[in-house]
N, CA, C and O of each residue as an XYZ file, in Angstrom:
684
protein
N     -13.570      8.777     -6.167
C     -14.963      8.503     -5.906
C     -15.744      9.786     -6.095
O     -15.452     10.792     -5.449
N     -16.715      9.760     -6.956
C     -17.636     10.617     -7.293
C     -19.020     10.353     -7.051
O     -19.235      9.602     -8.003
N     -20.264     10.456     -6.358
C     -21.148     10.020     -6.698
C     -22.320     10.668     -8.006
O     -23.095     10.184     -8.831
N     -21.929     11.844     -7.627
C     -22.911     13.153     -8.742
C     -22.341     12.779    -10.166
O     -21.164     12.668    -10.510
N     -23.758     12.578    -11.060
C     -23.621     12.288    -12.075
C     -22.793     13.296    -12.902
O     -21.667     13.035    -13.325
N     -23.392     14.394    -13.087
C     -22.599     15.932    -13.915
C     -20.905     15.920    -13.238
O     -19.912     15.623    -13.903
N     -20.899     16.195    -12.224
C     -19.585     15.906    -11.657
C     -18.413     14.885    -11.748
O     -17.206     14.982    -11.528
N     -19.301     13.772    -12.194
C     -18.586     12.487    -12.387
C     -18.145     12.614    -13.800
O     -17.088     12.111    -14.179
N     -19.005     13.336    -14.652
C     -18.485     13.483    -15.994
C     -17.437     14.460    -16.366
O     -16.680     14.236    -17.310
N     -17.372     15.510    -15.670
C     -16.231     16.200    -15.432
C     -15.218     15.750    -15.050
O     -14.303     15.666    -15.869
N     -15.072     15.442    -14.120
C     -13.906     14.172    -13.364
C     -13.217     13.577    -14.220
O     -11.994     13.665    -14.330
N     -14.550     12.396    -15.433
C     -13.934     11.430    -16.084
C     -13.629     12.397    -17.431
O     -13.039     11.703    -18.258
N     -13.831     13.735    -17.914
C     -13.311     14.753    -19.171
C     -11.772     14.923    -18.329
O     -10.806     14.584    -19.012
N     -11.505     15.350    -17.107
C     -10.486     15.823    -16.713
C      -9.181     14.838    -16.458
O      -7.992     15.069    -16.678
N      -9.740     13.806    -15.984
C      -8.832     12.871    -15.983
C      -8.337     12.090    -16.924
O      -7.345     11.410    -16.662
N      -9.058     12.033    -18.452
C      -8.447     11.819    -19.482
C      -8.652      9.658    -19.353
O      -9.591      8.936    -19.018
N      -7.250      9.391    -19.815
C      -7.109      8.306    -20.624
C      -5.825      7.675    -19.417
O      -5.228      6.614    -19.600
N      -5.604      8.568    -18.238
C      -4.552      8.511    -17.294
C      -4.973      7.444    -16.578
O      -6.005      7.295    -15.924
N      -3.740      6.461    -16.841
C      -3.252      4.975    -16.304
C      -3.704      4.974    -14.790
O      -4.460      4.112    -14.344
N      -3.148      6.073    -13.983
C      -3.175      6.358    -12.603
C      -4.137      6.420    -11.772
O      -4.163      6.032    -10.605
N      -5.296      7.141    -12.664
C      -6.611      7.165    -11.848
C      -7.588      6.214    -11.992
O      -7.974      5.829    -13.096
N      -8.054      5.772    -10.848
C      -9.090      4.941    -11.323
C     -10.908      5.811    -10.937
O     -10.987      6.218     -9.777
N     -11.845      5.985    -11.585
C     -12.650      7.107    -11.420
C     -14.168      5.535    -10.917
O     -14.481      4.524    -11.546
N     -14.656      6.063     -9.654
C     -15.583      4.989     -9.096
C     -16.630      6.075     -8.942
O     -16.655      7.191     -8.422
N     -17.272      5.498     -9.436
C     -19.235      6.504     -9.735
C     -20.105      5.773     -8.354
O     -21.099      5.066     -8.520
N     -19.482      6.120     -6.905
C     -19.661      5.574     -5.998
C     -19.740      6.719     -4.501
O     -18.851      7.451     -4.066
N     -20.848      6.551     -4.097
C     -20.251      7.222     -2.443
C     -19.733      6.313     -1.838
O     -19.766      5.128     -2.172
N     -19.000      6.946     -0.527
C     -18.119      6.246     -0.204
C     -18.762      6.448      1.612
O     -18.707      7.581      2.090
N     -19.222      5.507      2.314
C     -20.157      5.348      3.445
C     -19.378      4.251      4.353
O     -18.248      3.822      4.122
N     -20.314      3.847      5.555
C     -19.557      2.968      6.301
C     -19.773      1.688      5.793
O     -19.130      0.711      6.177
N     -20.910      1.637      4.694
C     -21.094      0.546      4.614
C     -21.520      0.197      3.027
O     -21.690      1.291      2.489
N     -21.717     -0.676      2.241
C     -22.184     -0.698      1.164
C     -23.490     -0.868      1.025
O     -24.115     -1.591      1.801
N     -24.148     -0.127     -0.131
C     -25.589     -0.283     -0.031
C     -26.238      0.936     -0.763
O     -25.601      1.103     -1.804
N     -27.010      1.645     -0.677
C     -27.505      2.916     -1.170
C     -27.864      3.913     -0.610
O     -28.576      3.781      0.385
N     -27.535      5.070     -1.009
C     -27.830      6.552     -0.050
C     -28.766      7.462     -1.024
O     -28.617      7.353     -2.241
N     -29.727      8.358     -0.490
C     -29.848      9.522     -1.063
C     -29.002     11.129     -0.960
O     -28.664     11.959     -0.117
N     -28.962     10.945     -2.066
C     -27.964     12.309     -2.279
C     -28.872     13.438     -2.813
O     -29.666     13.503     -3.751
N     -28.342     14.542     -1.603
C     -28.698     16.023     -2.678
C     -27.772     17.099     -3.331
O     -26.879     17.887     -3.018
N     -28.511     16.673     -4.447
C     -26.910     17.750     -5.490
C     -28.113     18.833     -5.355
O     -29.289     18.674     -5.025
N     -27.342     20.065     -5.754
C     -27.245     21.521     -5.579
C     -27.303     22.134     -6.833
O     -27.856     23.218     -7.018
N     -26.603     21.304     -7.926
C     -26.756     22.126     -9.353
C     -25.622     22.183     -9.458
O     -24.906     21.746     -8.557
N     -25.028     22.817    -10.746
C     -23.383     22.832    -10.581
C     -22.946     24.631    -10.356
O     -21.805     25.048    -10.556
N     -23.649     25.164    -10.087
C     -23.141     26.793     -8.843
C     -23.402     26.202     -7.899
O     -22.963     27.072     -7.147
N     -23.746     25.454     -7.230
C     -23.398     24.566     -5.378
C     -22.980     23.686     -5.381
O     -22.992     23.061     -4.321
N     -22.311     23.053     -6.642
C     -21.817     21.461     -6.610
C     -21.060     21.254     -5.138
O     -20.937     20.130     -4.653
N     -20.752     22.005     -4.728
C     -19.236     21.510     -3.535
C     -20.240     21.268     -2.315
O     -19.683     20.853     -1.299
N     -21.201     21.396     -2.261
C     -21.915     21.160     -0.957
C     -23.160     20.034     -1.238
O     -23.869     19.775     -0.266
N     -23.544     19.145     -2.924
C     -23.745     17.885     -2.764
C     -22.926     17.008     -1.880
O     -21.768     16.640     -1.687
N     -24.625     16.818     -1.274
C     -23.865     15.556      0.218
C     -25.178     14.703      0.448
O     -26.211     14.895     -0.193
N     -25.028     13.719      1.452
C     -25.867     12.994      1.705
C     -26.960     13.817      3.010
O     -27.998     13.498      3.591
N     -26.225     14.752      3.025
C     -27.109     15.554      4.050
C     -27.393     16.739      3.475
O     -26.824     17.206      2.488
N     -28.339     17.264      4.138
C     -29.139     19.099      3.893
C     -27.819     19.845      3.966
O     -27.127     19.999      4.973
N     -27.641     20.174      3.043
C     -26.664     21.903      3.101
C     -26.810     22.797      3.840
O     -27.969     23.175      3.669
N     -26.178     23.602      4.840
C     -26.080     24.819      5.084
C     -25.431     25.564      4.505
O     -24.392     25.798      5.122
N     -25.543     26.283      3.240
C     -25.016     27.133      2.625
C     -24.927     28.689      3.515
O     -25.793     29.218      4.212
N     -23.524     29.160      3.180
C     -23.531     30.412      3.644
C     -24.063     31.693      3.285
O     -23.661     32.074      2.186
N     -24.736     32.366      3.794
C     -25.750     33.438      3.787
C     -25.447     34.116      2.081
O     -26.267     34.523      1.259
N     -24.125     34.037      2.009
C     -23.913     35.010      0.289
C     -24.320     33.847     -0.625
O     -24.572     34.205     -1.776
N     -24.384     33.153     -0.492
C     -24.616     31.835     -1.845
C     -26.331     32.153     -2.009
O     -26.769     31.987     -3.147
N     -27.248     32.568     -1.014
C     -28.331     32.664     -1.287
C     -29.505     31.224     -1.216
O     -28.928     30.146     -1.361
N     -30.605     31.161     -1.069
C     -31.231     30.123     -1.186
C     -30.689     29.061     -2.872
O     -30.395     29.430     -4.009
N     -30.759     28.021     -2.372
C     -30.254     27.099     -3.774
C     -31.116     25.593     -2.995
O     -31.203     25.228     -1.823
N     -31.608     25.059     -4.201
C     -32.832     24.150     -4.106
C     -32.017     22.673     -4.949
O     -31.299     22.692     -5.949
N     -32.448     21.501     -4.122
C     -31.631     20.594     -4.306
C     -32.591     19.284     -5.279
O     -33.795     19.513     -5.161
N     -32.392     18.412     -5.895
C     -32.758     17.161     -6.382
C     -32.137     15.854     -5.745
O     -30.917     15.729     -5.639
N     -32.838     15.093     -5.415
C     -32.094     14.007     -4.630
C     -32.315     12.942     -5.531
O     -33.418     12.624     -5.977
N     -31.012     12.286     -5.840
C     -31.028     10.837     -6.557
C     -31.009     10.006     -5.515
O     -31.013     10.428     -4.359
N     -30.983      8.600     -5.857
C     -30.250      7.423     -4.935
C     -29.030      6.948     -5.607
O     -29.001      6.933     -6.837
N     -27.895      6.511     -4.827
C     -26.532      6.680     -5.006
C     -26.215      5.093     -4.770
O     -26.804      4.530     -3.847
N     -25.471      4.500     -5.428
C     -24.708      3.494     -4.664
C     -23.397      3.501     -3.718
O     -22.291      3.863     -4.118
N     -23.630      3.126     -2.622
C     -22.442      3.502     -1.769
C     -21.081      1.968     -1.583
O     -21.054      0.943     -2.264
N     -20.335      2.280     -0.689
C     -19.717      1.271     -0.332
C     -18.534      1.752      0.453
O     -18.142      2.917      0.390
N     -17.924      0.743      1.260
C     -16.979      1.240      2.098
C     -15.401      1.224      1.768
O     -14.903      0.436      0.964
N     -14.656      2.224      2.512
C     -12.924      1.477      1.841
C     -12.903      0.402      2.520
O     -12.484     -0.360      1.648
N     -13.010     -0.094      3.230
C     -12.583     -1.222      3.881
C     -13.285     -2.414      2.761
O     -12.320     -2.995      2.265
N     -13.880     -2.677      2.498
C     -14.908     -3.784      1.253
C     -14.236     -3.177     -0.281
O     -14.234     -4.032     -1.166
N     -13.570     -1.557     -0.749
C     -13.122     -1.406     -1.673
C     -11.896     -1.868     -1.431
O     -11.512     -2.694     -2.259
N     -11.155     -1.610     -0.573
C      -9.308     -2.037     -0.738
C      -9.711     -3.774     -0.458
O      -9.190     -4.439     -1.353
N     -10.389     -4.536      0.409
C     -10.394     -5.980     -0.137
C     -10.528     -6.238     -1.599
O      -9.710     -6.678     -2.407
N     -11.627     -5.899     -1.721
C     -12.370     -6.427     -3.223
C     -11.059     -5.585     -4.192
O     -11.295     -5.748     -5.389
N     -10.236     -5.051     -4.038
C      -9.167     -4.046     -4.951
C      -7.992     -4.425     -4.767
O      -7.132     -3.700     -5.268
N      -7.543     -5.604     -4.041
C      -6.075     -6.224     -3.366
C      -5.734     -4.732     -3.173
O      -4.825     -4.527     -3.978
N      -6.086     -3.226     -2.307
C      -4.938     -2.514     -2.305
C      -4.664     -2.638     -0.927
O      -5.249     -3.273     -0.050
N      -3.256     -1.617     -0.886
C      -3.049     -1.587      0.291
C      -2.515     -0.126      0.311
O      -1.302      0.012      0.155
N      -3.458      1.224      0.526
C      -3.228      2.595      0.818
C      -2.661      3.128      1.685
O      -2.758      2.873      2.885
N      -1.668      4.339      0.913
C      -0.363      4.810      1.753
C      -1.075      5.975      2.286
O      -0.731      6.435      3.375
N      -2.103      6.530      1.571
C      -2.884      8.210      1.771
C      -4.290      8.331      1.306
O      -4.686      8.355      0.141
N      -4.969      8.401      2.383
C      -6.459      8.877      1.998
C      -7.204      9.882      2.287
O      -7.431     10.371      3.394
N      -7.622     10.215      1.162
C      -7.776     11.808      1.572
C      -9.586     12.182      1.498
O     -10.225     11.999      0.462
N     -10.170     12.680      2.689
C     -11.496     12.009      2.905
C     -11.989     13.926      2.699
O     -11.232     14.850      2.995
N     -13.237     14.070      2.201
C     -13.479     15.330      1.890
C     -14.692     15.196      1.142
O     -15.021     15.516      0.000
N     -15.473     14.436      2.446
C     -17.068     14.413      1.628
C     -18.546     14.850      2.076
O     -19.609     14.243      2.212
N     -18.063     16.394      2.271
C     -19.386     17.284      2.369
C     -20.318     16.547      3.595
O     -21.412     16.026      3.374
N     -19.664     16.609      4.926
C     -20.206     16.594      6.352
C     -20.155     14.158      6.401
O     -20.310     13.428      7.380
N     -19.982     13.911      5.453
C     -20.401     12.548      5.718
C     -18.476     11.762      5.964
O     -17.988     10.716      5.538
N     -18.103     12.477      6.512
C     -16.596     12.306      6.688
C     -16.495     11.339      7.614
O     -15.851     10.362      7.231
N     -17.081     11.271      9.124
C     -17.280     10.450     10.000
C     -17.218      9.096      9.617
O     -16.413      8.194      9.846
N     -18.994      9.230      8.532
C     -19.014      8.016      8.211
C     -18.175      7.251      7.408
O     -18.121      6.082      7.791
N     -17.612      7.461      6.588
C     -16.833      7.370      6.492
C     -15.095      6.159      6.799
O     -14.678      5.104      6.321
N     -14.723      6.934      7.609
C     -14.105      6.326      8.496
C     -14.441      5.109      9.423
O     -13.681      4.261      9.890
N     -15.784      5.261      9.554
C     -16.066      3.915     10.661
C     -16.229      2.595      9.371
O     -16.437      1.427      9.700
N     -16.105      2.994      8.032
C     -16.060      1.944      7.184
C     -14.679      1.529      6.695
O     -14.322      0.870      5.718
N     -13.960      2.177      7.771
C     -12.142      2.034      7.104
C     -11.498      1.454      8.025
O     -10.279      1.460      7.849
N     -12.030      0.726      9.362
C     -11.227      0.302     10.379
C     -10.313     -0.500     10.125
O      -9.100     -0.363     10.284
N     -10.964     -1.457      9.677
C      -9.762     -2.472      9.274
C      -8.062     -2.139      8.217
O      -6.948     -2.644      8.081
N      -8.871     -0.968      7.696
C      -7.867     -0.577      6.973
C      -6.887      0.479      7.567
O      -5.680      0.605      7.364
N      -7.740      1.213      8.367
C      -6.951      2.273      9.334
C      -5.662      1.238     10.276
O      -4.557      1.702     10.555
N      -6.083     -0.127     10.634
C      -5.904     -0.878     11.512
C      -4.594     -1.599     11.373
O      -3.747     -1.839     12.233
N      -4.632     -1.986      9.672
C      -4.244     -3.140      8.897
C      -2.476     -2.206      8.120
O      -1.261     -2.308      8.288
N      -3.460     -1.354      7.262
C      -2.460     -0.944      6.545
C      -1.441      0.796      7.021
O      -0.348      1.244      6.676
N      -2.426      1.236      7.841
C      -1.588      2.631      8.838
C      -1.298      3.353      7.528
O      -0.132      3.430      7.142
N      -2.593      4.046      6.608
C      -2.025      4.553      5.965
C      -1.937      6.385      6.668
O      -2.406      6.712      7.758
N      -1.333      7.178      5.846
C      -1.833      8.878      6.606
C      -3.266      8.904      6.099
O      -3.677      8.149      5.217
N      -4.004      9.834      6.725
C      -4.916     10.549      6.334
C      -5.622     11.877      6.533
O      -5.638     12.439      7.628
N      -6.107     12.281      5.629
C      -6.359     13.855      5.273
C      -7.584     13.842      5.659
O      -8.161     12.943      5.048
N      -8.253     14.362      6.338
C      -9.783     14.743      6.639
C     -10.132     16.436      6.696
O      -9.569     17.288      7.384
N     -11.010     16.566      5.940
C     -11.906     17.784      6.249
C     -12.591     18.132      7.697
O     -13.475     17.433      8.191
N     -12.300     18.775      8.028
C     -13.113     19.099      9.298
C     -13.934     20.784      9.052
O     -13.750     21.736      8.293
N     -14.936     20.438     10.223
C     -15.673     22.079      9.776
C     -16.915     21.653     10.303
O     -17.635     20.953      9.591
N     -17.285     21.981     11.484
C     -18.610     22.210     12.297
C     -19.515     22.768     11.863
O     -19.287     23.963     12.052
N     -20.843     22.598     11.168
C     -21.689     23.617     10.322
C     -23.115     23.043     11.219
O     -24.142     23.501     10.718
N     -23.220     22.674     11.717
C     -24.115     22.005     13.213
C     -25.860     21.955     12.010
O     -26.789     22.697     11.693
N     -25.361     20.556     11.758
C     -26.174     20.097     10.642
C     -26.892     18.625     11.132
O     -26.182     17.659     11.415
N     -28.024     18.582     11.182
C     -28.845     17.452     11.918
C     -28.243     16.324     12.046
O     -28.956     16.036     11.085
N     -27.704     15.481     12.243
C     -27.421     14.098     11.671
C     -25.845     13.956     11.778
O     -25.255     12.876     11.782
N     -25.369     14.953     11.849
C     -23.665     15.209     11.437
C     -22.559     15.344     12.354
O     -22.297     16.462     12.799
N     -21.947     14.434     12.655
C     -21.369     14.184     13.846
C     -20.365     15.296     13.917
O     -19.847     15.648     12.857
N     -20.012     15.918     15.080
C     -19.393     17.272     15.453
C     -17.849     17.005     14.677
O     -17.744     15.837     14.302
N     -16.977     17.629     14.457
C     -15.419     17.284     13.877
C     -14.445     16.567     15.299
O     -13.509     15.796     15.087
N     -14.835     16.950     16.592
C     -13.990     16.766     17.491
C     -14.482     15.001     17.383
O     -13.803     14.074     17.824
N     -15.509     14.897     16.845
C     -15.445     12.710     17.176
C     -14.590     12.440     15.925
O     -13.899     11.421     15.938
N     -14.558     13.340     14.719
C     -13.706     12.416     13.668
C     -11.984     12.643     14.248
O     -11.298     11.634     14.084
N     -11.402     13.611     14.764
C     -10.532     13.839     15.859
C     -10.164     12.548     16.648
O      -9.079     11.968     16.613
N     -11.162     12.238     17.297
C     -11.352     11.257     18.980
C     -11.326      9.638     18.250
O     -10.886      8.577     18.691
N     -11.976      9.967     16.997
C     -11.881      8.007     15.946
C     -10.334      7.672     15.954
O      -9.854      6.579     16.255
N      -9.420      9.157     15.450
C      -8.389      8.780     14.644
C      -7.249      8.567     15.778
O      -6.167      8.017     15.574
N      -7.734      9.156     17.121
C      -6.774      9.007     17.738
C      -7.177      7.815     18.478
O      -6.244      7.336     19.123
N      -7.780      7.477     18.534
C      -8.432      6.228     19.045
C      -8.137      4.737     18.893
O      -8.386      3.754     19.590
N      -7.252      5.007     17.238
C      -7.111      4.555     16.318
C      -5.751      4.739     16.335
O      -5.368      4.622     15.171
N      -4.677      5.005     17.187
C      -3.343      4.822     16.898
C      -2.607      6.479     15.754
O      -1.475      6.648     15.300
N      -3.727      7.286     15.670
C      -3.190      8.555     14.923
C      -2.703      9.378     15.418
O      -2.990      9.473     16.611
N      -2.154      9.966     15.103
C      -1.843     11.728     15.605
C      -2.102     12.737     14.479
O      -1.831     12.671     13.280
N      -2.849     13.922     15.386
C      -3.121     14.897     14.316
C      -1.902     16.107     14.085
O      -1.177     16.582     14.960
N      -1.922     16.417     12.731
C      -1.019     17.605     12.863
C      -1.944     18.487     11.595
O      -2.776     17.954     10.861
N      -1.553     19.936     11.572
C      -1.937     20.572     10.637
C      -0.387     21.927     10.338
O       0.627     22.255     10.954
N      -1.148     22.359      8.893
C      -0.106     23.277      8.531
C      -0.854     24.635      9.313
O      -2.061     24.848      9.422
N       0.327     25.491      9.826
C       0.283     26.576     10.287
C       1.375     27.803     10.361
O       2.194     27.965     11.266
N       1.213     28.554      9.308
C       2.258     29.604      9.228
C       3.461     29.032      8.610
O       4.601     29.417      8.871
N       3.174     28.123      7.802
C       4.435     27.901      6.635
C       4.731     26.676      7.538
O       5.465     26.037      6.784
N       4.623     25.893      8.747
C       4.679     24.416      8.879
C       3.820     23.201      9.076
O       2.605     23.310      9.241
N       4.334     22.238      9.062
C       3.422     21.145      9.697
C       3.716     20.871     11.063
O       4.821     20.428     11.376
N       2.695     21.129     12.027
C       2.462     21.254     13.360
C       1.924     20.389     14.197
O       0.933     19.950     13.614
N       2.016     19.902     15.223
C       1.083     18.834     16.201
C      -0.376     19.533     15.910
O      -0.521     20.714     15.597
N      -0.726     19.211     15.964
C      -2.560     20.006     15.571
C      -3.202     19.460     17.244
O      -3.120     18.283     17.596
N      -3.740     20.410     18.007
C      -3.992     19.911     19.445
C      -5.553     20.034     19.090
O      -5.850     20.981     18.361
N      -6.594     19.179     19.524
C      -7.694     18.608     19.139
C      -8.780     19.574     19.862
O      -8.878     19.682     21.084
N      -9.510     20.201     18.995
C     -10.672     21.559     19.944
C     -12.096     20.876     19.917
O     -12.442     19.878     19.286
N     -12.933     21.788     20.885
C     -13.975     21.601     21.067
C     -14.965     21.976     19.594
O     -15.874     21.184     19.346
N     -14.859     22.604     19.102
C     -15.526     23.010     17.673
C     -14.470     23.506     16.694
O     -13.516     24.219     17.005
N     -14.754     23.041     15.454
C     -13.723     23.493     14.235
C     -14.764     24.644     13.352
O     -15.985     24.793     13.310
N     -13.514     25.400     12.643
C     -13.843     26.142     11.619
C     -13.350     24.981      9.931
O     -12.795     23.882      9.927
N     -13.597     25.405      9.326
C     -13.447     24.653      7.628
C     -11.914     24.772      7.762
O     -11.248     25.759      8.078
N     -11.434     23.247      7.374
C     -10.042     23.042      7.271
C      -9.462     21.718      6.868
O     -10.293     20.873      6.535
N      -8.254     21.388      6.835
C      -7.852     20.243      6.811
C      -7.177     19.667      8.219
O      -6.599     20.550      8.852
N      -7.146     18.320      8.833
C      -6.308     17.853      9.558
C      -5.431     16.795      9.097
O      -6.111     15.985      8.468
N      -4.143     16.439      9.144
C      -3.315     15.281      8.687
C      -3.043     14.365      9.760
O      -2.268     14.724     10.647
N      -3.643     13.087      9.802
C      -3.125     12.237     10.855
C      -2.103     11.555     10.304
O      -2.301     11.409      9.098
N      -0.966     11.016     10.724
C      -0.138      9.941     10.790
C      -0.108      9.135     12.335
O      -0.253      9.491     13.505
N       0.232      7.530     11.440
C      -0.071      6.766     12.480
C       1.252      6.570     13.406
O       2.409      6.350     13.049
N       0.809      6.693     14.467
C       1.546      7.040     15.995
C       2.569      5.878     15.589
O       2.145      5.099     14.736
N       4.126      5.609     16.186
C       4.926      4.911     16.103
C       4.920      4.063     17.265
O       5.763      3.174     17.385
């Protein structure tokens, strides 16, 4: 899932003619419908999101264009897709939350792992990392992360720095 047009074309140059991928010119939200997006240009591409950027002080001021996006949820993509996902790996510039509250059934149904970004950048609108934490465990997960060459119980904090967490679903 890509929603940025320039980005999406990269994606679909990089990924070629490969059987494996399927490339969706889509955000991915709790719900289906349409969002505004602000891309950054492609020197800030990684911080197009559906929300205002806080870029870090060395990147410098960078000025955004907002399209409207079509969105939709996994839970309405894996129906409408007969799938049934072993790994999802969620990493979408502060709208991660949302995210997830569009995957219940699937979090619910199919117990796949999942990869989430976490990273507190205390951005209007943007739910803190410790609730995407509090969803998954809420939800039958456990978190773990890599630390010092393993994979570890990951114990759940009051504020995150930029990272990954891996849930698998509790037995």
């Amino acid at each position: 899932f890509e929603p940025t047009p320039s980005t999406f074309e990269l994606l679909r140059l990089n990924a070629g003619l490969k059987n494996n991928v399927h490339l969706n010119q889509l955000a991915v939200t709790s719900e289906s419908g349409t969002a505004t997006l602000n891309d950054y240009g492609a020197r800030y591409g990684s911080f197009n999101s559906i929300y205002a950027a806080k870029l870090p002080n060395q990147f410098g001021p960078a000025k955004s264009t907002s399209f409207q996006v079509p969105t939709i949820s996994v839970d309405e993509y894996v129906d409408r897709e007969g799938l049934v996902p072993s790994f999802v790996k969620i990493d979408a510039e502060n709208a991660d939350y949302e995210i997830l509250t569009g995957m219940r059934k699937t979090l619910n149904g199919c117990r796949p792992l999942v990869c989430v970004e976490v990273g507190d950048m205390d951005i209007d609108g943007v739910r803190p990392s410790k609730d995407i934490v509090s969803f998954l465990l809420d939800h039958g997960y456990q978190p773990y992360e890599y630390r010092e060459g393993d994979i570890v119980q990951h114990q759940p904090q009051e504020r995150y720095k930029h990272g990954d967490v891996l849930f698998l679903p509790a037995s």
